[in-house]
C-alpha positions in Angstrom: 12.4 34.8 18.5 13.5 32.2 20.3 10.8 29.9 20.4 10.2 30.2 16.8 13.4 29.0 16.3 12.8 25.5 18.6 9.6 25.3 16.9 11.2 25.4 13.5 14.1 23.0 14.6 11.5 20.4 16.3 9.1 20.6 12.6 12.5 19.9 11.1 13.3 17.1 12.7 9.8 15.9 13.4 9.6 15.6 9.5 13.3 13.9 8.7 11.9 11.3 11.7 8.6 10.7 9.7 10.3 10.5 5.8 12.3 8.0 7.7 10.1 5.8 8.8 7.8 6.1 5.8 11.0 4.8 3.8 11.1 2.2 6.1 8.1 1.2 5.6 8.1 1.2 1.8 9.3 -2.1 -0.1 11.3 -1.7 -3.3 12.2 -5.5 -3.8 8.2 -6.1 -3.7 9.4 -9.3 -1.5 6.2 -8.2 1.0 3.2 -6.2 0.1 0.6 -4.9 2.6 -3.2 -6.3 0.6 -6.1 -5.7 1.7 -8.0 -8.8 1.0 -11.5 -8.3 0.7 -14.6 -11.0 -0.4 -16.8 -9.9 -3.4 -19.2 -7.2 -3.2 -22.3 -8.6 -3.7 -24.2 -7.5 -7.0 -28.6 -7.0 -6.0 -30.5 -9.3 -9.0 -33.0 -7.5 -10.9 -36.6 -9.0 -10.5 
C-alpha cells in the first residue's frame, strides 16, 4: 500500500512537472514560432 501511494505521488508530480514545461514551451503572443521550413516537393512530369 505503500508503494502504490509513492507511485501515485511521483505520476502526480511527474505530470504537473511536464504541463509545466509544455506551457513553457507554448507561445501565446505568437512573437516566436517553431516552422519547419521545408523546399518544394518535387512533382514527376508525365511523358
Amino acid at each position: 500500500m505503500k508503494t502504490k501511494k509513492y507511485l501515485v505521488a511521483i505520476a502526480i508530480f511527474g505530470g504537473m512537472l511536464f504541463l509545466a514545461q509544455a506551457a513553457n514551451q507554448y507561445n501565446t503572443n505568437a512573437e516566436q514560432t517553431a516552422k519547419i521550413e521545408r523546399k518544394p516537393f518535387p512533382v514527376p512530369r508525365s511523358l
